[in-house]
N, C-alpha and C positions, 0 to 999 in steps of 0.2 A: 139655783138650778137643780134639777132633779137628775140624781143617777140613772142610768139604763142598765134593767139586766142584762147578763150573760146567752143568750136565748137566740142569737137571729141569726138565721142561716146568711142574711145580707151583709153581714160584719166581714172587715178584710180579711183575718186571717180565717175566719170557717171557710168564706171563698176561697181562699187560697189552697186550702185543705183539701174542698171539693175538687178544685182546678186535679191538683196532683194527684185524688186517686182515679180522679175521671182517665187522667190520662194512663195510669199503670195500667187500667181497668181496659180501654182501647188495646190495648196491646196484647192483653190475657183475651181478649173477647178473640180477636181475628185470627190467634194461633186455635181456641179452642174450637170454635165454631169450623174452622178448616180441619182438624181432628172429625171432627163429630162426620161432615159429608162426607169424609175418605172414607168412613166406616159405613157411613151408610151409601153409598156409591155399589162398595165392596158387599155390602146384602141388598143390594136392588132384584136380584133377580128371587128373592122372597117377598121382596113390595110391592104396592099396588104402585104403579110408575107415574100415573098421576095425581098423587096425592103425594107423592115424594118432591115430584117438581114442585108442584104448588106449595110445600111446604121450604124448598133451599130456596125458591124465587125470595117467600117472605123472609125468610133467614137473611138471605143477603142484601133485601130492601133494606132490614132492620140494622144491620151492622155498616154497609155504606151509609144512612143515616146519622149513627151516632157519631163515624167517624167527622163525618160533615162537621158536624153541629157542635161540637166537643172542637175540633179543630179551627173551624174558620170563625165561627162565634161565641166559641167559650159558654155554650149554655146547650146542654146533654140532660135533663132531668125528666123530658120525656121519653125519650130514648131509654135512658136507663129503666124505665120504670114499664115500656112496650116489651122487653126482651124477657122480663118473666112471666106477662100477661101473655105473651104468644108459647112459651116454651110449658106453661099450665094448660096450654088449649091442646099444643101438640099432644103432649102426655095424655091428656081426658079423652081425644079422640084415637089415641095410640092401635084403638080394635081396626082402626078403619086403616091403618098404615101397611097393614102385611096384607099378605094374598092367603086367603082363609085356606083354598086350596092344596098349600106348601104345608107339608111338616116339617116342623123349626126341631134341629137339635138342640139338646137341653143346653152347649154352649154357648147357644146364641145369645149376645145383648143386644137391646135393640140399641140403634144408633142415639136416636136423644140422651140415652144414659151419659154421655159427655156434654150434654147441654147443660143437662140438671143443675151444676156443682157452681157453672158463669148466672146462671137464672137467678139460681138463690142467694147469692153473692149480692146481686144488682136490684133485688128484694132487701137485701140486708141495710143495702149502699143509701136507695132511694127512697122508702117508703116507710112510714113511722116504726120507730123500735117494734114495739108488738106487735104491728101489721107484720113486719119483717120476721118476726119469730113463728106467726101461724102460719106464713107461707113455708118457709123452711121445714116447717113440722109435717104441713098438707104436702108438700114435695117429697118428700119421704116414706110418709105411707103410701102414697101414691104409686111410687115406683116399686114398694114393695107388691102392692098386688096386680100390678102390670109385670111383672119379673115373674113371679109363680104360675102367671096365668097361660096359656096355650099363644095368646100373642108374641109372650116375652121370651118364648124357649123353655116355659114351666119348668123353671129352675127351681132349686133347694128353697127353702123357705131360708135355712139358716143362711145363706151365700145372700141372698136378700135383703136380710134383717143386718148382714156386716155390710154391706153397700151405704144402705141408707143408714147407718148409722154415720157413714165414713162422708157421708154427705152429709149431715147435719152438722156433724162434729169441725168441717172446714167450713164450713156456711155460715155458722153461729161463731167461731172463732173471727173470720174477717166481719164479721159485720161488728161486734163487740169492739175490735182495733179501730173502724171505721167512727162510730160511735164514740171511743176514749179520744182518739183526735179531735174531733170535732168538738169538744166539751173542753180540750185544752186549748185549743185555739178560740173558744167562747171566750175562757177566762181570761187570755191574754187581752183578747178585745176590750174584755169587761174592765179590765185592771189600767189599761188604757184610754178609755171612756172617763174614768171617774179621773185620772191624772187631769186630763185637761177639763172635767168640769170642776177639779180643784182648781186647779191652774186659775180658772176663768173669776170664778170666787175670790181665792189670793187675791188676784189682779183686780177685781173694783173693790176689794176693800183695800187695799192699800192706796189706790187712786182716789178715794174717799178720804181718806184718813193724809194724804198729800195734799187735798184739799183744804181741808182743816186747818193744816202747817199754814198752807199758806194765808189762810184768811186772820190763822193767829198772829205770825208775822204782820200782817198789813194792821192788824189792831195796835199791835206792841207798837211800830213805828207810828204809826199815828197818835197813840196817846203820848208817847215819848217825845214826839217833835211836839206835840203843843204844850206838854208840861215845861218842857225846856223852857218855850218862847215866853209861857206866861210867868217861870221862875225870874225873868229877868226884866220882864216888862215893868218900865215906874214910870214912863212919860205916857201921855195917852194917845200919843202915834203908836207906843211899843202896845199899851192897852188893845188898841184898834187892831192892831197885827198878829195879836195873841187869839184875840174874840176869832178874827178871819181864822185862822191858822186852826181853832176848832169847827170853825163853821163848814170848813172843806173836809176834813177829819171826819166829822158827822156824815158828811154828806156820799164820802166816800163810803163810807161804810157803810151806809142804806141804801146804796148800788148794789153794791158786792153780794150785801147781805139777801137782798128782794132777787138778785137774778141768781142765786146760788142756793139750790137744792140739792144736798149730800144724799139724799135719795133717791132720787130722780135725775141728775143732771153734774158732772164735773165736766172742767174744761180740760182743751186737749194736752193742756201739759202735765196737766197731773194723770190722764188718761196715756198721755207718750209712756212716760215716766214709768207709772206701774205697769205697763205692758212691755220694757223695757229689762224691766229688772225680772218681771218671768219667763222671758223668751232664756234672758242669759242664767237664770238658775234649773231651769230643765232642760233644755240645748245650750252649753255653751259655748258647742262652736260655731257658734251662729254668730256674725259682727252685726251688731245691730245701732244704726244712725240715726239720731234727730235733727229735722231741718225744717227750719220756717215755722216754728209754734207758737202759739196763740192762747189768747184766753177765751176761747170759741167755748160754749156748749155743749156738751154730748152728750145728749139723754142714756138715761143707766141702757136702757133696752136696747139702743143702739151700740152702746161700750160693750155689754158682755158679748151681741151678735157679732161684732168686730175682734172680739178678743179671743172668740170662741172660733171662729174662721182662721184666724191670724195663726192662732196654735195649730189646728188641723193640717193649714199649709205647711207651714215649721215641721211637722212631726209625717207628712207625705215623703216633703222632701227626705226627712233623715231614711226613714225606708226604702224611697225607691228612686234617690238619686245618686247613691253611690258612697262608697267610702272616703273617694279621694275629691268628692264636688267640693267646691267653694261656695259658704253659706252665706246669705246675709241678708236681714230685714230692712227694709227704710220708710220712716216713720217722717210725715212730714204735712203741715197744712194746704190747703187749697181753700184759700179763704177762711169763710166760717165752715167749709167743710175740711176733709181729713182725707189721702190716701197714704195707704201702705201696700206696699210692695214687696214679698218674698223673692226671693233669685236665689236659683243654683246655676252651678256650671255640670250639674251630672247625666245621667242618661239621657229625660226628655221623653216627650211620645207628641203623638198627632193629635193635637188638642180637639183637630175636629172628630175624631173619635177616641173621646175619652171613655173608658170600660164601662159596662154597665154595675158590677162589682166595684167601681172606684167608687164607693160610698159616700168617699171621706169629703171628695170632688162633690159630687153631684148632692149631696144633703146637706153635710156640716160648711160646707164653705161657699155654694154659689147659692143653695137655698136658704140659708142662714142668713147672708148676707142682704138677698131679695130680699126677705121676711120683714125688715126694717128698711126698705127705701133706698137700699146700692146697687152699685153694681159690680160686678168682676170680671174680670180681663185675666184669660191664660196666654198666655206668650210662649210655644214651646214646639219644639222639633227635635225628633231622635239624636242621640249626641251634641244636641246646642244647648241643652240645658233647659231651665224652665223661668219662667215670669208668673208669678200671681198678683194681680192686682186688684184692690178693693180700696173701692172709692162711695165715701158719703157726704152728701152737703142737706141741710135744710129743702135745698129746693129740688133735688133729684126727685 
């Protein structure tokens, strides 16, 4: 099974990352943006008045939106990414904002100058590193020659030049923390990815290698029961008994041997077994039960997709069902086919809307699982805990 980099914004914890600065970032947007209108409210009577509304109408589209989207659906990346496209357009059209009319004292700022600082921030936040740093850079000069200019109060060039540095210098600093997070929550992801595609590995070779046990076993006692019977045989009943006694010996073994492919195929018990002994050495406090097994089948393709699900769910629940839940797997036949079943007793959610960020859900373990011919069943409701079930037989 092949490693995945560290790289995708789709991995739990970068999502989770996102999640949390989307949300600090909501909170900095609506105090600053309400900033920014009180200052420009307080110089309307310098502004053209409809281009001022037109401009807080869009302001407030833009921030009721992200609040929206960010809150009720947990997915803000266009949002984030409309609120420096709009606050570059205000600034570029910035001549058309005042009443040419007015002479501006040199104290005046114009109101967007409070925009600037959330713009660039959510430039930093949402849109490629470098893309994020030329905006930062373009927002900067920008405001410098809007600040000296007759629109802006034709201020100092130097009072300017310390503005827009004070703006790059906080713009470049949160996007930089934005960015180192994001890269350790890659890694934690990454570093957890290859556990369970060790995991997954471990567990069919060792189910291989259980295999083997066992087929050596059925050889050893086979040869040893007919060496017995034939050390003792001198009449030729005992003769005839000993002949038979390899003739089933043989015969057994050209069973076992024709339907047993260590590369392709172990049966569920040596498949229970090493998926047993990896559940309990990287979770072990997980209780995990065998019941009803068999010498059924299970193509390697199917073992690892099952093995690889199996862990995904184990390792959901350690995350997000709580410290004090009650863990445990059950491992058990259905005929020539197999389910297992994960159970906590911890938080829980509404299976009918499971997150889109639940990656772990929706790729490693129900599409996993499809990809080979199963199915799975979530079982779960806020505070009942959760059920995961995956189930494969031959004929699904």
């Amino acid at each position: 099974m092949a490693l995945k980099r560290p790289v995708s914004a789709k991995s739990y914890s970068v999502s989770r990352v996102n999640q949390l600065i989307a949300s600090i970032y909501s909170f900095l947007l609506v105090a600053v943006v309400s900033e920014a209108l009180v200052n420009g409210f307080r110089q309307l009577e310098s502004l053209n008045p409809m281009v001022f509304v037109a401009s807080v109408a869009l302001l407030a589209f833009l921030v009721v939106g992200f609040l929206i989207s960010h809150f009720a659906f947990q997915s803000s990346m266009f949002w984030f990414r409309a609120i420096p496209v709009l606050t570059l357009v205000l600034l570029a059209t910035w001549p058309l904002h005042y009443d040419s009319f007015t002479l501006l004292p040199e104290s005046f700022k114009p109101w967007i100058w409070w925009l600037l600082g959330i713009a660039a921030v959510a430039a930093g936040i949402s849109f490629r590193f470098w893309l994020g740093v030329v905006y930062i850079f373009i927002v900067s000069l920008g405001w410098i020659a809007i600040r000296v200019s007759p629109s802006g109060g034709s201020g100092e060039l130097i009072l300017a030049i310390q503005d827009s540095l004070h703006l790059f210098v906080l713009a470049s600093i949160a996007t930089t923390m934005a960015a180192a997070a994001r890269w350790q929550a890659a890694k934690t992801d990454f570093a957890n990815q290859n556990l369970i595609a060790s995991s997954v590995k471990s567990a069919q070779s060792q189910a291989v290698e259980l295999e083997q046990s066992r087929l050596d076993a059925l050889v050893h006692d086979s040869v040893l029961t007919t060496l017995l019977v034939a050390s003792k045989a001198q009449t030729p009943e005992e003769v005839s008994l000993a002949r038979e006694s390899a003739t089933e010996a043989m015969r057994r073994l050209d069973s076992d041997t024709a339907s047993l492919k260590p590369t392709t195929a172990i049966t569920q018990v040596s498949f229970f077994e090493a998926l047993q002994n990896r559940i309990h050495e990287v979770h072990p406090s997980f209780e995990v039960s065998l019941q009803q097994t068999n010498n059924s089948l299970v193509p390697e393709l199917v073992s690892e997709a099952l093995t690889e699900a199996t862990l995904q769910a184990v390792d959901n629940s350690t995350k997000h069902g709580g410290g004090s839940a009650k863990r445990s797997v059950s491992l058990q036949s259905a005929g020539k086919g197999l389910k297992i079943v994960v159970s906590d007793t911890g938080k829980g959610f509404r299976a009918s809307k499971i997150p889109k960020d639940r990656l772990g859900i929706q790729l490693s373990i129900i599409g996993r699982v499809k990809s080979v011919g199963g199915r799975v069943f979530i079982r779960s409701e806020p505070g009942k805990g959760t059920d995961v079930v995956l189930e494969w037989s031959p004929s699904v």
